[in-house]
C-alpha positions in Angstrom: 22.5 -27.6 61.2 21.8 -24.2 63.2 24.3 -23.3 65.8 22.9 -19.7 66.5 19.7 -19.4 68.6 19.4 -23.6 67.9 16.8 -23.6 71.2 14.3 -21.9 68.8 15.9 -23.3 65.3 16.0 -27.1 65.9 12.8 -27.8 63.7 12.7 -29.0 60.7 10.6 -26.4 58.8 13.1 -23.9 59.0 16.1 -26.0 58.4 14.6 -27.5 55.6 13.4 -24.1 54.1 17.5 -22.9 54.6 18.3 -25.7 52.5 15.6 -25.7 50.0 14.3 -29.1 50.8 11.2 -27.9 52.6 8.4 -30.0 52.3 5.1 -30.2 54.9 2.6 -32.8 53.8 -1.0 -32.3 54.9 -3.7 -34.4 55.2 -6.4 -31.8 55.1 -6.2 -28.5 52.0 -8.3 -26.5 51.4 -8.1 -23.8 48.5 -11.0 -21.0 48.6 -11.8 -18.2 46.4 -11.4 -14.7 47.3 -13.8 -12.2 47.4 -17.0 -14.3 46.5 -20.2 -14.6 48.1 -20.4 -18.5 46.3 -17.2 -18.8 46.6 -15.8 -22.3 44.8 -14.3 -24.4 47.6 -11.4 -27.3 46.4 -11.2 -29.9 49.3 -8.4 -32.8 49.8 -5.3 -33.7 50.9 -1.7 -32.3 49.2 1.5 -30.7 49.9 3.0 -27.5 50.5 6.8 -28.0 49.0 9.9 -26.5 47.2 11.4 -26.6 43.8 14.8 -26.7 43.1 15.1 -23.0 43.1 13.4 -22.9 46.1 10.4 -21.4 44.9 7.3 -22.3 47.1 4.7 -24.7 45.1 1.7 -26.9 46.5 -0.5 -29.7 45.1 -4.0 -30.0 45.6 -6.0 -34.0 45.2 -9.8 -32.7 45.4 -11.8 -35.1 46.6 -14.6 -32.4 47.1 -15.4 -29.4 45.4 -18.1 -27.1 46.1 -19.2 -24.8 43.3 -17.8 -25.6 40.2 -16.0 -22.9 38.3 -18.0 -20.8 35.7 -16.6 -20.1 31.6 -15.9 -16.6 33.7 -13.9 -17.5 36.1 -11.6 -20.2 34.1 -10.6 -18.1 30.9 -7.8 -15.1 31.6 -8.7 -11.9 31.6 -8.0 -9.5 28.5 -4.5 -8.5 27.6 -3.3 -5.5 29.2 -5.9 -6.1 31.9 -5.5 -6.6 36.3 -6.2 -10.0 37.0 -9.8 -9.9 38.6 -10.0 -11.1 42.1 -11.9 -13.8 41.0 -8.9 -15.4 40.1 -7.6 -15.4 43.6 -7.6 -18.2 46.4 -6.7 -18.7 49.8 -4.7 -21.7 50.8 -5.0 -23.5 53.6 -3.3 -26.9 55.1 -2.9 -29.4 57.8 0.3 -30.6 58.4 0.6 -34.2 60.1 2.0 -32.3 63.5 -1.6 -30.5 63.4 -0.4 -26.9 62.3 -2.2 -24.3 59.6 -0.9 -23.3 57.2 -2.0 -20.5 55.0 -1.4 -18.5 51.7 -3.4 -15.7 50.2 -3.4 -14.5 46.8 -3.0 -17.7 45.3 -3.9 -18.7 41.4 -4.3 -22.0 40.8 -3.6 -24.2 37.9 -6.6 -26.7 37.9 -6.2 -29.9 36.1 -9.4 -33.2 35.7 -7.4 -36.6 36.6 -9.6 -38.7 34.6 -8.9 -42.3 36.6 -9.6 -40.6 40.0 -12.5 -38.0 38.7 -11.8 -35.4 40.4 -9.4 -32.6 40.2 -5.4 -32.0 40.7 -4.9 -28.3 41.9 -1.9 -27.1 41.5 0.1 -23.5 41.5 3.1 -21.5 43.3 2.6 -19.7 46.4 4.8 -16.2 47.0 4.6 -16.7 50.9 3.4 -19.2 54.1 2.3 -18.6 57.5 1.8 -20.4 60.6 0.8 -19.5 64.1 2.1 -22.2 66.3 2.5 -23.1 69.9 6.2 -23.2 71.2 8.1 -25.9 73.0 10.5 -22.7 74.3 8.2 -20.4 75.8 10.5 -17.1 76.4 9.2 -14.2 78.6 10.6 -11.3 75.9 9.4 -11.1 72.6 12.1 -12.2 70.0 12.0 -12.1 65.9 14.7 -13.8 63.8 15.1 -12.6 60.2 17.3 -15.1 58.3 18.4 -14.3 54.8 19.4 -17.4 52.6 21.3 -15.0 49.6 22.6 -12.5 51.8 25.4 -10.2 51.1 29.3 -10.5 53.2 28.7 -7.9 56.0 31.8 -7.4 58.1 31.4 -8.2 62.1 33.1 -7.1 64.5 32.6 -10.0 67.0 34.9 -13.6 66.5 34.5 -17.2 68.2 36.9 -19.8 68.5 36.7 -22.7 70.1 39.6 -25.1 70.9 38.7 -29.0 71.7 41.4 -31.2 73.4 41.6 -34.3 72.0 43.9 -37.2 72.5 46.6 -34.6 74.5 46.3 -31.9 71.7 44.6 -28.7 71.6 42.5 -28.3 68.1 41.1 -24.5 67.2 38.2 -24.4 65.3 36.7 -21.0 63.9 32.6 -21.1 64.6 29.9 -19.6 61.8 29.4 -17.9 65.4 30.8 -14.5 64.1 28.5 -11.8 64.5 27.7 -8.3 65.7 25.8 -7.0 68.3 23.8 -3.3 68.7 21.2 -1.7 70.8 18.4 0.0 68.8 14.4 0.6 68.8 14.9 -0.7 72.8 16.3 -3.8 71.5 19.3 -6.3 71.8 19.9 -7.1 68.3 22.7 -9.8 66.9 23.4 -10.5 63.2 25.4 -13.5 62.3 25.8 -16.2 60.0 24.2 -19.9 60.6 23.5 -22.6 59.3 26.6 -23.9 58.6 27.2 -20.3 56.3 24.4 -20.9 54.1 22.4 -18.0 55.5 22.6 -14.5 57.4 20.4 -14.1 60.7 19.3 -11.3 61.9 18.1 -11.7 66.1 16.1 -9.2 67.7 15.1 -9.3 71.4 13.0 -6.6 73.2 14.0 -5.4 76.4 10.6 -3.6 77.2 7.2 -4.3 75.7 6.5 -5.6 72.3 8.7 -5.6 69.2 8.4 -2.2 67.0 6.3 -2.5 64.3 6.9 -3.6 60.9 10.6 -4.7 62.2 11.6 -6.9 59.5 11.2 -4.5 56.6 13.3 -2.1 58.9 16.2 -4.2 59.2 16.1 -5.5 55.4 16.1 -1.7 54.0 19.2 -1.1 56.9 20.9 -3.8 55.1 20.3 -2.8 52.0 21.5 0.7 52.0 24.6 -0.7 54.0 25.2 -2.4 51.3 24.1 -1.7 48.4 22.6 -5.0 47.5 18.9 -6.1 46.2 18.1 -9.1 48.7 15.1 -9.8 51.3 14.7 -12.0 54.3 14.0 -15.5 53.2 12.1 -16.6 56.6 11.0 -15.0 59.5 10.6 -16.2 63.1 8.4 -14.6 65.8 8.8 -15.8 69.2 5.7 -13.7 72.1 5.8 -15.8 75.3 4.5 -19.3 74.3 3.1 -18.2 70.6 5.3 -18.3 67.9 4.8 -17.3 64.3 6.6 -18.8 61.1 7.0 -17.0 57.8 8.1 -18.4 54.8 8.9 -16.8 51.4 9.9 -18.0 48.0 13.1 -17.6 46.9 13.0 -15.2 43.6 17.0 -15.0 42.7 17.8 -11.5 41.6 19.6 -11.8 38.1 20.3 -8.6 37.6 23.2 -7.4 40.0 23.2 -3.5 41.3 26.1 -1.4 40.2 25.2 1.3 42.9 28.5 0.9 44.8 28.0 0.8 49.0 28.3 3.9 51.2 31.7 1.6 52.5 33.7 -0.1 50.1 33.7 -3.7 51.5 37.3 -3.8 52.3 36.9 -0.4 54.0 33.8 -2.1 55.9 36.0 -4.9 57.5 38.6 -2.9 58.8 35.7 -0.4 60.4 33.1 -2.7 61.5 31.6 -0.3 63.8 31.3 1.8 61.5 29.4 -0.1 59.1 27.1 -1.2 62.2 26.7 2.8 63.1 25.8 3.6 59.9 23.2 0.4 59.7 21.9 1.5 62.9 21.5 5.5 62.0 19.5 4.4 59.0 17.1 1.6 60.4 16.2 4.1 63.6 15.8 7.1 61.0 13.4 4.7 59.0 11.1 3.4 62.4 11.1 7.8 63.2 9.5 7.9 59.7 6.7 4.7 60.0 5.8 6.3 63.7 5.3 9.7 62.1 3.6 8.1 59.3 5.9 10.4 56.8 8.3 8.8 53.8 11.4 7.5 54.3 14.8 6.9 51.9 13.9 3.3 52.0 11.5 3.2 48.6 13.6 5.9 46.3 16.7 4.0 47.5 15.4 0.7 46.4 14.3 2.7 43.4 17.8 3.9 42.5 19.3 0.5 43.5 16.7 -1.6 40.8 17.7 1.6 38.2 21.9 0.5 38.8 21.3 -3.0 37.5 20.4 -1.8 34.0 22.8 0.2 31.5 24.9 3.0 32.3 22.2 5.4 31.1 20.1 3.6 33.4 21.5 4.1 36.5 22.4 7.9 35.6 19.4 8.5 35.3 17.5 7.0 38.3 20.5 8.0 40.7 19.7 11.8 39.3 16.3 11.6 39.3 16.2 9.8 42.7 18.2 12.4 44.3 16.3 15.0 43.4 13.2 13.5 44.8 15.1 12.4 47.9 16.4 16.3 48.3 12.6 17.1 47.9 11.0 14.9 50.3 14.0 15.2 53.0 14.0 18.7 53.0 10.5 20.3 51.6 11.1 23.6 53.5 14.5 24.1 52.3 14.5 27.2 50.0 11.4 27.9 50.6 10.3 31.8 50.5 9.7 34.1 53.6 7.2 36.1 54.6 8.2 39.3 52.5 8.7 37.5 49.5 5.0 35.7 50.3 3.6 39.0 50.9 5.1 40.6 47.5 4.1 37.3 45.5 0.9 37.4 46.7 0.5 41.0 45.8 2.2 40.1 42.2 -0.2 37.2 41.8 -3.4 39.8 42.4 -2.0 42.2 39.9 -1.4 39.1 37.1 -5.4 38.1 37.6 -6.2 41.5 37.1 -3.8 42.3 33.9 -5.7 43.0 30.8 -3.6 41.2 28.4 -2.8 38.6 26.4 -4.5 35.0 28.7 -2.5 32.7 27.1 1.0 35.0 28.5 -1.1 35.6 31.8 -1.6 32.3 32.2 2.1 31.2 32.1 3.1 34.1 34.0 0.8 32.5 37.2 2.0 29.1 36.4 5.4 30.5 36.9 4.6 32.1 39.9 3.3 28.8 41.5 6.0 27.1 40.6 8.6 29.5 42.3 6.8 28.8 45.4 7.9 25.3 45.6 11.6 25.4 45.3 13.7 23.4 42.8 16.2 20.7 43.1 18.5 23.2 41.9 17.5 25.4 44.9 17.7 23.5 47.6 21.1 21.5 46.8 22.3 25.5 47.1 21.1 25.7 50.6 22.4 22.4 51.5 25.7 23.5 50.0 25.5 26.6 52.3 25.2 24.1 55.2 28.0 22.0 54.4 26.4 18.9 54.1 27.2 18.5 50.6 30.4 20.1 48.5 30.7 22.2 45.3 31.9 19.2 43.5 28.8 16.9 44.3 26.3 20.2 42.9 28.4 20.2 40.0 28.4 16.9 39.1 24.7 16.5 39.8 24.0 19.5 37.6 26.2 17.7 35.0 24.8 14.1 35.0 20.8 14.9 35.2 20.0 17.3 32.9 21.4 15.1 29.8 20.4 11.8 31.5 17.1 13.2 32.0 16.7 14.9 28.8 18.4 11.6 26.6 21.6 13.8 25.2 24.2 11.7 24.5 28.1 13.1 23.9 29.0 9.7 22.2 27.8 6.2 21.6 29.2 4.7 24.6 29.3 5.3 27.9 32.6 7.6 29.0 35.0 7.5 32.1 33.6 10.8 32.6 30.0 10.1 32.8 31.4 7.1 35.2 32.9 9.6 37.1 30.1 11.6 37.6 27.9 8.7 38.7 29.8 8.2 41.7 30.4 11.4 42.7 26.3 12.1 42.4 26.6 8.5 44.7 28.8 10.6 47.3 25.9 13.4 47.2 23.2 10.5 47.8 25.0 9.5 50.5 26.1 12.3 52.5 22.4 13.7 51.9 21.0 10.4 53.7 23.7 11.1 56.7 22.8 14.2 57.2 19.4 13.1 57.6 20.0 10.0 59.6 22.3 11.9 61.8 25.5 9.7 61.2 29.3 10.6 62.0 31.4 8.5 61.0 33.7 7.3 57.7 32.4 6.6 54.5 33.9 6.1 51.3 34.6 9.4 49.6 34.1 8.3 46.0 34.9 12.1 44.6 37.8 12.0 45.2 40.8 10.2 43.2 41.2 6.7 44.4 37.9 6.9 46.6 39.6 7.9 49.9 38.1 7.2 52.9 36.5 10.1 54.4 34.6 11.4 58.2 31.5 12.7 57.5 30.6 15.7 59.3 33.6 17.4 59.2 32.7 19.8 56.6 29.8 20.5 58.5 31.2 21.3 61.7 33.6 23.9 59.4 30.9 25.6 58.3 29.3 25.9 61.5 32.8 27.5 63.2 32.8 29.8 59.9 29.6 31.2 60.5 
């Protein structure tokens, strides 16, 4: 049972969902093709449910169709080919309380039942929706992002409550446990529920609608926070008296990430706010980005995150690689060249075009020249070394671990304590390049150094600052 928020949680769709036992039967289903003028139309009643591993599924009993399939649009395409959008349907069912809901992208598996002729559709759905009325009509708009495998986040908020019963006083520790920040002009709470079996994540907006795209901002915040591959499970949408219900299969993640958290967990509990700070500097860094329609750290870091679940090698190689496109795309101007050496490139570019020599030399000469234009990794990582935002060390080690990673030069068979070590002190670099960025001060785990001390970033900034 939900304690947290239970005035917009005490139905059963979500409850069930939580516990993987979500089923909505529905008199009315209807399965239509996608992107057809004809399209072919499967009518009937059926259910929307979950399996086991609470993966969404539905079944289909036709007792209409309209258009039967052609040999085109039954046979798989070719190997090594898309899957045409012929393929595709759109879901959409009745429940018994009157409620649509709908499912795009959907390929069914169609099957003749001989003693009813007609048709059993079957398949799995990757998400549901339904736009409903509420019982709870609130006058802000609220969201509720609950994540069924969710990683151990430290709060920094308790409840206890003690019940008196037959003259003695009983404490009992509540899944009530939770944080609470202001961010995006928004009160937001993050907690456990449902009875610990799942994280939620409640937003309310103190002035005009909820920012865009929300969800995926607080997922990716939780993600860099800590270092783990997960997604919300279901989200709630609560405007006035509409409310909005989204459901999502549950795809376990087998494969865990070695990428080790910008807080070591036990460093986390102790600094709480911290951890929040930090969560909170990097989901308002990523809604800057979606308003200004520019990149954000969100995709490489979920890059360098799927790269850590694979060998060694592996995660070497997409934690160099992805901080050199990070360093790129958070700082393009950085290292860039000024006017004068413009001026005297342009002047040597003319005097290349008009060299009579050898065009095959000329021609790498120019490419050359292009390419000093844009700065390099190498570059840059200088000038953010001059800044103090990252050390000596983390260049160093960078240097060390991509080249060879990149390049597939191996010093021995198996992976050594020093190519471990430079791993996570290339991790320190990622991470103090992303709190530059996101403009956070605070302590992170400093995992450089001998026995990954705890560290305040910014200080090494401010030094250089004073120095210069």
């Amino acid at each position: 049972m939900s304690t947290f928020e239970s005035d917009i949680f005490g139905w059963d769709p979500v409850q069930n969902a939580v516990n993987g036992t979500l089923r909505i039967p529905c008199l009315e289903m209807t399965l239509t093709q996608e992107s057809q003028k004809s399209p072919i139309i499967y009518r009937g009643p059926g259910e929307i449910h979950q399996t086991p591993g609470a993966s969404l599924a539905f079944t289909l009993y036709s007792t209409g169709t309209q258009r039967f399939p052609g040999i085109s649009e039954t046979l798989p395409n070719a190997p090594g080919q898309l899957v045409g959008p012929e393929y595709y349907y759109t879901l959409r069912g009745t429940d018994l309380q009157g409620n649509v809901w709908l499912a795009s992208r959907v390929i069914p598996d169609i099957s003749c039942a001989a003693e009813t002729h007609g048709e059993i559709v079957s398949g799995n759905l990757w998400q549901i929706t339904s736009d409903q009325r509420s019982d709870f009509p609130f006058g802000r708009p609220r969201l509720r992002a609950i994540y069924v495998r969710h990683p151990d986040v430290p709060f920094n908020r308790s409840t206890r409550r003690n019940i008196q019963w037959a003259g003695q006083t009983v404490g009992k520790s509540l899944s009530l446990d939770y944080v609470r920040l202001q961010r995006l002009n928004c009160i937001f709470r993050v907690a456990t529920d449902f009875d610990g079996k799942a994280l939620v994540a409640s937003v309310e907006a103190l002035k005009g609608p909820l920012p865009t795209q929300l969800v995926h901002r607080i997922t990716d915040g939780l993600r860099f926070t800590t270092s783990s591959l997960f997604r919300e499970r279901i989200v709630v949408i609560q405007d006035r008296g509409d409310k909005r219900i989204q459901i999502t299969s549950d795809a376990e993640q087998k494969l865990e990430p070695k990428l080790c958290p910008p807080l070591d967990p036990v460093h986390a509990r102790v600094a709480s706010t911290d951890f929040w700070t930090m969560f909170s500097a990097y989901m308002g860094f990523y809604h800057k980005c979606a308003a200004r329609n520019v990149l954000s750290p969100a995709l490489e870091m979920h890059g360098i995150l799927q790269g850590s679940c694979g060998s060694v090698e592996t995660h070497a190689l997409t934690l160099a690689v992805g901080v050199e496109a990070l360093v790129a795309q958070l700082h393009p101007k950085l290292g860039s060249p000024n006017k004068q050496e413009e001026r005297e490139m342009m002047e040597l570019t003319t005097y290349l075009q008009e060299w009579d020599g050898d065009e095959g030399l000329k021609e790498r000469m120019l490419g050359s020249l292009q390419r000093f234009r844009s700065p390099s990794t190498n570059v840059r990582l200088r000038g953010l070394l001059r800044k103090g935002v990252i050390e000596k060390v983390h260049y160093d080690a960078w240097q060390s671990l991509r080249h060879p990673a990149a390049h597939g030069v191996r010093k021995r068979q198996e992976p050594s304590q020093e190519t471990l070590n430079l791993i996570q002190t290339v991790t320190t670099l990622l991470y103090r390049l992303i709190f530059h960025t996101i403009k956070y001060r605070g302590t992170f785990t400093d995992r450089s150094t001998a026995g990954w001390q705890t560290a305040t970033y910014g200080d090494s900034e401010k030094k250089k600052e004073q120095s210069t």
